[in-house]
C-alpha positions as CSV (number, residue, x, y, z in Angstrom):
1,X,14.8,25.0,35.3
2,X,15.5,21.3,34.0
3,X,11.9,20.4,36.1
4,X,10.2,23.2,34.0
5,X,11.8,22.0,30.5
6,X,10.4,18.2,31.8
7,X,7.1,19.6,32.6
8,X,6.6,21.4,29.1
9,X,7.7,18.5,27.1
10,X,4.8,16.2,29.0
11,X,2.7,19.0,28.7
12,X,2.9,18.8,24.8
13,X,1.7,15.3,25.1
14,X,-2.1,15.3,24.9
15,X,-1.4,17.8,22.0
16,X,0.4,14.7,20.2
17,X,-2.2,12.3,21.2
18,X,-4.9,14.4,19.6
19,X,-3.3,14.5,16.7
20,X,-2.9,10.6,16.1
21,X,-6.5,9.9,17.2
22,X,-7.7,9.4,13.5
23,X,-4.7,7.2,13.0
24,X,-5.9,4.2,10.8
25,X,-3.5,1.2,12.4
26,X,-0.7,1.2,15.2
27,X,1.7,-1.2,15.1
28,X,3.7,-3.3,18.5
29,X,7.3,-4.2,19.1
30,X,9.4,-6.3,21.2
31,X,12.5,-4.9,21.8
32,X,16.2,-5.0,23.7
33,X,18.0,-2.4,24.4
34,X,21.9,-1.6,25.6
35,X,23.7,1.6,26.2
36,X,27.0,2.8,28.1
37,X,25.7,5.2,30.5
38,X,28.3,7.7,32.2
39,X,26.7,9.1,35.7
40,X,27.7,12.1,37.7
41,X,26.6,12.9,40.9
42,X,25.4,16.4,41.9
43,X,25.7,18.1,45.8
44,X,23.8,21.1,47.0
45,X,26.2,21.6,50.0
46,X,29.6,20.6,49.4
47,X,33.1,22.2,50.4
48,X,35.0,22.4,47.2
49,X,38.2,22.5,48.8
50,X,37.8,19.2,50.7
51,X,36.4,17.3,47.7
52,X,37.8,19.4,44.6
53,X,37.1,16.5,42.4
54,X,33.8,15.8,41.1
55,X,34.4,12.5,38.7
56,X,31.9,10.6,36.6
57,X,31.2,6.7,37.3
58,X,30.8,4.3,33.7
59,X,28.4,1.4,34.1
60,X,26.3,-0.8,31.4
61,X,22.4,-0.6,31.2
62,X,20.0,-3.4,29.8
63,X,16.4,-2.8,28.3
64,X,13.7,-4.8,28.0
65,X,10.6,-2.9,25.7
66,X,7.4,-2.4,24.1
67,X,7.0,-0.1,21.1
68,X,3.8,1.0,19.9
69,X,3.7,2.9,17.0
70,X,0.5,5.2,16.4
71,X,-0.6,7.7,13.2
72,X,-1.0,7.1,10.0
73,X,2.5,7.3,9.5
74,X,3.3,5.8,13.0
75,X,5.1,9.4,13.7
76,X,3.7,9.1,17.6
77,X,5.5,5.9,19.8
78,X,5.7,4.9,23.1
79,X,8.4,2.7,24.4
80,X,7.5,1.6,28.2
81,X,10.8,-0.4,29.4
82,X,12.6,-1.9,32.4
83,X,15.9,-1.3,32.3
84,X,18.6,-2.3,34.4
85,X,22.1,0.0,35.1
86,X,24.3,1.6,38.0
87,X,24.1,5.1,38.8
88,X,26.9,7.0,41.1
89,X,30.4,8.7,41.2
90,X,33.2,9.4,42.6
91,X,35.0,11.7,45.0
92,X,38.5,12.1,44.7
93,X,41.5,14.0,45.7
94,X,39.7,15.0,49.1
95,X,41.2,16.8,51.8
96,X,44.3,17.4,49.7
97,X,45.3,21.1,51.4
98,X,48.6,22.6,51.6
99,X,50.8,19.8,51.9
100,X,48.8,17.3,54.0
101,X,48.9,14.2,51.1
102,X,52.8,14.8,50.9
103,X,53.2,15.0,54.8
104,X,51.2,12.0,55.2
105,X,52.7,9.9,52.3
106,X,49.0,9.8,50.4
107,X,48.7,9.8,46.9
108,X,45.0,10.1,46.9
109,X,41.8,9.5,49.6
110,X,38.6,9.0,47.2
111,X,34.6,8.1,48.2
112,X,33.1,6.1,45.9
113,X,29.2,5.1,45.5
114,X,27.9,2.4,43.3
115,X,24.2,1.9,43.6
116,X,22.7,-0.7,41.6
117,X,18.9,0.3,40.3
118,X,15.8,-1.5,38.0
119,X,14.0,1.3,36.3
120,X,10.6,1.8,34.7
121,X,11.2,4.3,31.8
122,X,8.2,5.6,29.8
123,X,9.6,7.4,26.6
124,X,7.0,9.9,24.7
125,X,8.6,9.5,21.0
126,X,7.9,11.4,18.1
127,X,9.4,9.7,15.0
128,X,9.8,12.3,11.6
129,X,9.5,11.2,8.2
130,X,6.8,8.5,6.7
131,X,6.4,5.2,7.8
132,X,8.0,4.0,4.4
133,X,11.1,5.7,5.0
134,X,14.1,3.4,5.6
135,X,16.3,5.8,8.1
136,X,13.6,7.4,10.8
137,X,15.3,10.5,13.4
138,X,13.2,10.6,16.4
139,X,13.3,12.6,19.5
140,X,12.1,11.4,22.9
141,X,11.1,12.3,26.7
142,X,10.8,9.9,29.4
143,X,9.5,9.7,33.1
144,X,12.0,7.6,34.9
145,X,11.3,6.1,38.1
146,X,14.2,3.9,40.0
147,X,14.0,1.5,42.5
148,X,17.5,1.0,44.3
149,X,18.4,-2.5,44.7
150,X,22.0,-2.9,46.2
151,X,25.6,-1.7,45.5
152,X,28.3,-0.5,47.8
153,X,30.0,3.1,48.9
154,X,33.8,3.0,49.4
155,X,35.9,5.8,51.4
156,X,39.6,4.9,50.8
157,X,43.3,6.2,51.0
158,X,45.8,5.1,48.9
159,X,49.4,5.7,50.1
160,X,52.7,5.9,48.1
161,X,54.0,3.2,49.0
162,X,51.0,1.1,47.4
163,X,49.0,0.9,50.7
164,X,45.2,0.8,51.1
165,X,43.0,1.8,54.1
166,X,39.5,2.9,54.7
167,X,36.5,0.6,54.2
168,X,33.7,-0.7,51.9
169,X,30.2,-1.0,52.8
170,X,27.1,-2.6,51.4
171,X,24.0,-0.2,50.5
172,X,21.1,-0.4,52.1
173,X,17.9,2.1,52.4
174,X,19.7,3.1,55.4
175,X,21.9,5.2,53.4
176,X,20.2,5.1,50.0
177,X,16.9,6.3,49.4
178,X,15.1,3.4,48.2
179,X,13.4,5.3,45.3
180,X,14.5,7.5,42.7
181,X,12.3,10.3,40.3
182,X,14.2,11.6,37.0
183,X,13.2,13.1,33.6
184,X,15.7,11.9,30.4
185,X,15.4,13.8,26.8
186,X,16.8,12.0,24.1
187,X,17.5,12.1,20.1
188,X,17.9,8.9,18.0
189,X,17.6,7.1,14.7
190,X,16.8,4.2,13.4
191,X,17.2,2.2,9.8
192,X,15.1,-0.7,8.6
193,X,16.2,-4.4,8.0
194,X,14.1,-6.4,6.3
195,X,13.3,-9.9,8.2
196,X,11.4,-12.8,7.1
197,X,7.3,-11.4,6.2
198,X,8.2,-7.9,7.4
199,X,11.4,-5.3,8.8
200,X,13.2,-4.9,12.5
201,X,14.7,-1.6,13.5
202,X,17.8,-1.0,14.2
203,X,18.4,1.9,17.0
204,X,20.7,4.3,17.8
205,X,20.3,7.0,20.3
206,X,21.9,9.3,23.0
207,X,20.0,10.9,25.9
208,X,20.7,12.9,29.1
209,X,19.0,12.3,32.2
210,X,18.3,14.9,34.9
211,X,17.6,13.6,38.4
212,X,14.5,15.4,40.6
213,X,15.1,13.9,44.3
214,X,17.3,13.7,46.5
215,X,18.7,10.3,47.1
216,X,20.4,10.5,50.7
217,X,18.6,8.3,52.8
218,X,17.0,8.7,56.0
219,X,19.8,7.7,58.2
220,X,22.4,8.7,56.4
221,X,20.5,12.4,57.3
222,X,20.4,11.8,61.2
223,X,24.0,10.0,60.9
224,X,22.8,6.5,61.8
225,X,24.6,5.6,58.7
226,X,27.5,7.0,58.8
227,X,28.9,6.0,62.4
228,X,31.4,3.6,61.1
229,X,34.6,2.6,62.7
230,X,34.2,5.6,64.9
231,X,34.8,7.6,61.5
232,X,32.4,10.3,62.7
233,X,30.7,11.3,66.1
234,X,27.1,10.9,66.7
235,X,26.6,14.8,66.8
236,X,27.0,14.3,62.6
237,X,24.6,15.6,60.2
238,X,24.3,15.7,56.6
239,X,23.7,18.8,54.7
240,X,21.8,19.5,51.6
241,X,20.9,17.0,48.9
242,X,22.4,14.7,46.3
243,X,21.1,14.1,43.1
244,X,21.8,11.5,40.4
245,X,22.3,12.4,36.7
246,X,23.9,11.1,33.6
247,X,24.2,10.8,29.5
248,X,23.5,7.9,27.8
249,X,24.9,6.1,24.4
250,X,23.5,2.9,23.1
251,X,21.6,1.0,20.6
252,X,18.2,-0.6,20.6
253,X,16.4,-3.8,18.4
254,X,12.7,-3.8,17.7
255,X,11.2,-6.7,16.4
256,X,7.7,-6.5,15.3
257,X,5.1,-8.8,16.8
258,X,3.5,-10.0,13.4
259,X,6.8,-12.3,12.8
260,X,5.6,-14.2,15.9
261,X,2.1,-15.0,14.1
262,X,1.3,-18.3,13.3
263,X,0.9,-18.7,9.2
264,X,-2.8,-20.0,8.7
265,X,-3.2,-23.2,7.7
266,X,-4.5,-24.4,4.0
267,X,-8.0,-24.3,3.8
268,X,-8.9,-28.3,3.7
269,X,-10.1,-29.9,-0.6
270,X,-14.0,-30.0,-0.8
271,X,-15.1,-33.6,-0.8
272,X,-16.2,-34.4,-4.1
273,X,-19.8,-34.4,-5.3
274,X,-21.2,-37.6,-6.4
275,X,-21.9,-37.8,-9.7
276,X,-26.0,-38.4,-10.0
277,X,-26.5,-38.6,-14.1
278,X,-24.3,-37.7,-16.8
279,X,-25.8,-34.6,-18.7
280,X,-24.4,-33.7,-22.5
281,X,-21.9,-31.1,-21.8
282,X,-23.4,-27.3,-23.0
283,X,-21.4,-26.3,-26.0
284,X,-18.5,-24.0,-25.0
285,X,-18.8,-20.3,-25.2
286,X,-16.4,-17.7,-26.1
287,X,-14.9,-16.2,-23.0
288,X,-12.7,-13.2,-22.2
289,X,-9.4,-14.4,-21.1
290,X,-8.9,-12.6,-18.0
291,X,-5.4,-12.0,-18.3
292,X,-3.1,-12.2,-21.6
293,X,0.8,-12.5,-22.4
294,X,2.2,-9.3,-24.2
295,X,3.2,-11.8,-27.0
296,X,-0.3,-12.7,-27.3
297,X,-1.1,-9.1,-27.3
298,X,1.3,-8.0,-30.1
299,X,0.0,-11.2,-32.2
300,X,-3.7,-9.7,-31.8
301,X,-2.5,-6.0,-33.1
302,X,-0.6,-8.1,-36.1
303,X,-4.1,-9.7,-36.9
304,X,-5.7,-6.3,-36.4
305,X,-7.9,-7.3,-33.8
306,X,-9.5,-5.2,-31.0
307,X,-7.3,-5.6,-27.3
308,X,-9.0,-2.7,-26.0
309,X,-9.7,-3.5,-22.3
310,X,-7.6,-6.4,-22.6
311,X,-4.8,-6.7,-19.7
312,X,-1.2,-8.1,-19.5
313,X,-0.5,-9.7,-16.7
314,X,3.4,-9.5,-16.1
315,X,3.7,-12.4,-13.5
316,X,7.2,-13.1,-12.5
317,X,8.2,-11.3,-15.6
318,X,8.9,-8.3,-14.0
319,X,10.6,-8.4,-10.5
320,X,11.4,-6.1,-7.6
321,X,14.0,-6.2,-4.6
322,X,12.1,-7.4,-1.1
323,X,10.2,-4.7,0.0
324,X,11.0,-1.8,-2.3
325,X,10.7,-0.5,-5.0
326,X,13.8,-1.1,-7.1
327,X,13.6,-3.1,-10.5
328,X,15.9,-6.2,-10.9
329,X,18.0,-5.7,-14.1
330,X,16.4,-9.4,-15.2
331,X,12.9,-7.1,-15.6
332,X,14.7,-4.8,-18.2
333,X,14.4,-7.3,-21.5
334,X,10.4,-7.5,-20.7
335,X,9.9,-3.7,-20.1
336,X,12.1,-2.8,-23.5
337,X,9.8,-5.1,-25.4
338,X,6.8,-3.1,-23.7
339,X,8.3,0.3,-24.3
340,X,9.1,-0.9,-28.3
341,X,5.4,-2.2,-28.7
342,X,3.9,1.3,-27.5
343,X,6.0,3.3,-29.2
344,X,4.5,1.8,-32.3
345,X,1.0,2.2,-31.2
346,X,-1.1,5.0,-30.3
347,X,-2.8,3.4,-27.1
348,X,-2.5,4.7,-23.8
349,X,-2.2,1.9,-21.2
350,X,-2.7,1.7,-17.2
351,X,0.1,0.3,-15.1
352,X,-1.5,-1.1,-12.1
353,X,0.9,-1.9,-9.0
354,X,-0.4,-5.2,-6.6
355,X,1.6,-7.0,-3.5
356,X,1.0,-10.1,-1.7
357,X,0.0,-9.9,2.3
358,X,3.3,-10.2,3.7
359,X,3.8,-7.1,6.1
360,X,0.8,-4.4,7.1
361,X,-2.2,-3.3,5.0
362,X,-0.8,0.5,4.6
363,X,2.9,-0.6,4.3
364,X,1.8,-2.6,0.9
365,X,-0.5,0.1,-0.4
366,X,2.6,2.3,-0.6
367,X,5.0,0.1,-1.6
368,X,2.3,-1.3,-5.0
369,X,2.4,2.5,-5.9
370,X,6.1,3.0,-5.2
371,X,6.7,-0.1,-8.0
372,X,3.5,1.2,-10.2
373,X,5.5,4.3,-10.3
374,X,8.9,3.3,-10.7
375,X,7.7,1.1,-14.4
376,X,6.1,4.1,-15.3
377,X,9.2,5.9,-15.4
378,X,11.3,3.4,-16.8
379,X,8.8,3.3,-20.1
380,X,9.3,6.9,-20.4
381,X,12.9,7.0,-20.2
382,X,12.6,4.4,-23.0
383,X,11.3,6.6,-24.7
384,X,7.2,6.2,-24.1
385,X,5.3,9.4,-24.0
386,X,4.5,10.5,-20.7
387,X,0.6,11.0,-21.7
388,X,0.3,7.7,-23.2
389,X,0.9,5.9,-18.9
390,X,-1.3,6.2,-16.3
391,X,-1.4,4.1,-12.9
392,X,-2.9,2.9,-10.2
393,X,-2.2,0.8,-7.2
394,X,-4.0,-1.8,-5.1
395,X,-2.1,-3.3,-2.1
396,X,-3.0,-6.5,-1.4
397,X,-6.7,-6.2,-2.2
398,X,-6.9,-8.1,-5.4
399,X,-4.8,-11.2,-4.9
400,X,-5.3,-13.7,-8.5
401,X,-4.1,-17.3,-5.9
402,X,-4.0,-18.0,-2.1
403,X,-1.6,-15.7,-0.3
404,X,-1.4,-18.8,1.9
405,X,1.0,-20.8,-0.2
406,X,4.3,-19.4,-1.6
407,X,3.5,-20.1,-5.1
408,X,-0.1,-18.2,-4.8
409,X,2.3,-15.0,-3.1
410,X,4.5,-14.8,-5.8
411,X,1.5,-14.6,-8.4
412,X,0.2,-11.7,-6.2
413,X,3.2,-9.6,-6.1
414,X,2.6,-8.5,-10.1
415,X,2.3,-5.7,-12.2
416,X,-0.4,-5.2,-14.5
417,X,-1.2,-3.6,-18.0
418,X,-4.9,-2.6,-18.9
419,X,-4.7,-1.3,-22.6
420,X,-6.9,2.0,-23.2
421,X,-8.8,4.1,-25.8
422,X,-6.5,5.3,-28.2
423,X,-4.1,8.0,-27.9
């Protein structure tokens, strides 16, 4: 049944990957991971009144990752990882029957198995919500496959007094199996920090992983393993199958691969042109300012000329938080003045939302809209009919300086007001 569930949620895969193929961008993290894992081991053929105790075993993993993120709204990831962790349990209580511990003075006779493993884990993630979304839920499946690389099994009895007897020995593929097949399902979510040029992820998550194969090993089968200290005649066999599962808790960090980028350098000055002969200079000709202040604009209206067509460019007079949309309270004495000028005139103006190029193409389109729309609003709770605002929003497209300098960013990140035909 848990191999069928598996099989349908690979199944369901190609479906996914149909879906993203006329995805616009993907996007690639680096990522760590950690999680407390509690493992439980699982026997086919097992005499529950020799071992009535079935205990889980608590062990640390560590994750290295990828994360590529693929859709427009990056809503289909896959993680491939190597992770690092113990899988096992414990045993206890055994052979406790009628009164053999008391007889004996035993307070408890317990096998133990540790085994160490490095796995490659391939999570399938689906990640709701858009790819401007602060807080993303996600659900995951993963192929596991382990590779067992040492740990120890213990058989001991512990007696009343404090005693200990039994013995400890090293694992081996004599009685391990050196590989390991499971299938792990898993919900999360993660929340946005914004970084430098761009955000990280913070991860939590919990997942449960159901083992496929058997992990007795060969000789542990034909009981080449387990003649030790005379413990057991040669004639011993093992029965059945033991299988590995366990639930996972943990947290994971994904740092995008664009904070790694080297800035480009300035672009070097042109040399300067010799001068060959000095020509009289052409007599100036009115020109259309490109960009005006909103005092400049309300001096024009008191002198009753025509600012039709003519745009406000409010750089650095209207400011955001990094990355969102949120107006500073320092923006409020500009946008008042705005919302009192229209309010007295019957124009209709365009609010047009622009970034610089700090994060991804589609990440800045959304977030000049987000802002474009947020003014809007705050005009028209000022007051400012609602018919008299239209936007629009650019991105990064239409830089006015060099995205390359700090000074030419902050001109870029602006908001902008073309003035209309009349109301």
């Amino acid at each position: 049944m848990k191999a069928s569930i598996f099989a349908l949620a690979l199944a369901a895969l190609p479906a996914a990957q149909a879906a993203a193929q006329d995805a616009p961008a993907s996007k690639w993290y680096f990522g760590l991971g950690g999680a407390y894992r509690s493992s439980h081991m699982s026997f086919s053929d097992i005499d529950e009144d020799i071992f009535p105790e079935n205990k889980n075993r608590g062990s640390g993993v560590f994750s290295v990752f990828a994360l590529g993120e693929f859709g427009r709204n990056g809503n289909f990831a896959i993680r491939p990882q190597v992770s690092f962790l113990t899988r096992g349990g414990k045993l206890t209580d055994i052979g406790n029957v009628d009164a053999y511990y008391e007889e004996a003075g035993i307070s408890d006779i317990y096998y133990s198995l540790r085994s160490r493993y490095v796995d490659i884990r391939v999570p399938l993630i689906y990640q709701f919500g858009k790819s401007t979304s602060k807080v993303r839920p996600y659900a995951f499946v993963a192929p596991v496959l382990g590779f067992a690389t040492a740990g120890d099994i213990k058989l001991i009895a512990e007696g009343d007094d404090g005693s200990v007897a039994g013995y400890k020995t090293e694992l081996s593929d004599a009685n391990m199996a050196s590989t390991y097949f499971a299938g792990q399902v898993g919900l999360g979510v993660k929340f946005a920090i914004p970084v430098a040029s761009d955000q990280v992820w913070l991860g939590v998550e919990a997942s449960y992983e159901f083992g496929f194969t058997d992990t007795y090993g060969s000789k542990e089968k034909d009981s080449e393993a387990n003649d030790l200290a005379n413990l057991y005649d040669h004639d011993y066999r093992l029965e059945g199958t033991r299988k590995l599962s366990g639930f996972e808790i943990g947290a994971t960090l994904a740092v995008p691969f664009s904070i790694f980028k080297k800035k480009a350098e300035p672009k070097p000055e042109p040399a300067p042109q010799p001068v060959v002969a000095e020509q009289p200079a052409p007599a100036p000709q009115p020109t259309e300012k490109p960009c005006y202040t909103l005092e400049e604009i309300i001096d024009l209206m008191a002198k009753n000329e025509s600012i039709e067509g003519k745009t406000i460019c409010a750089v650095d007079a209207i400011t955001f938080d990094f990355s969102k949309s949120t107006i500073k309270p320092e923006s409020f004495d500009y946008l008042d003045k705005l919302a009192t000028t229209l309010k007295r005139s019957n124009r209709r103006i365009e609010v047009k939302g622009h970034t610089d190029n700090v994060g991804s193409e589609e990440f800045n389109m959304n977030l000049s809209r987000q802002r474009a729309e947020a003014v809007v609003e705050y005009l028209v709770q000022k007051g400012v009919d609602r018919n008299k605002l239209t936007y629009s929003f650019y991105g990064m497209s239409r830089p006015l300086s060099t995205n390359d300098t700090e000074e030419g960013r902050a001109m870029n990140r602006r908001v902008e007001f073309t003035i209309l035909n009349n109301f």
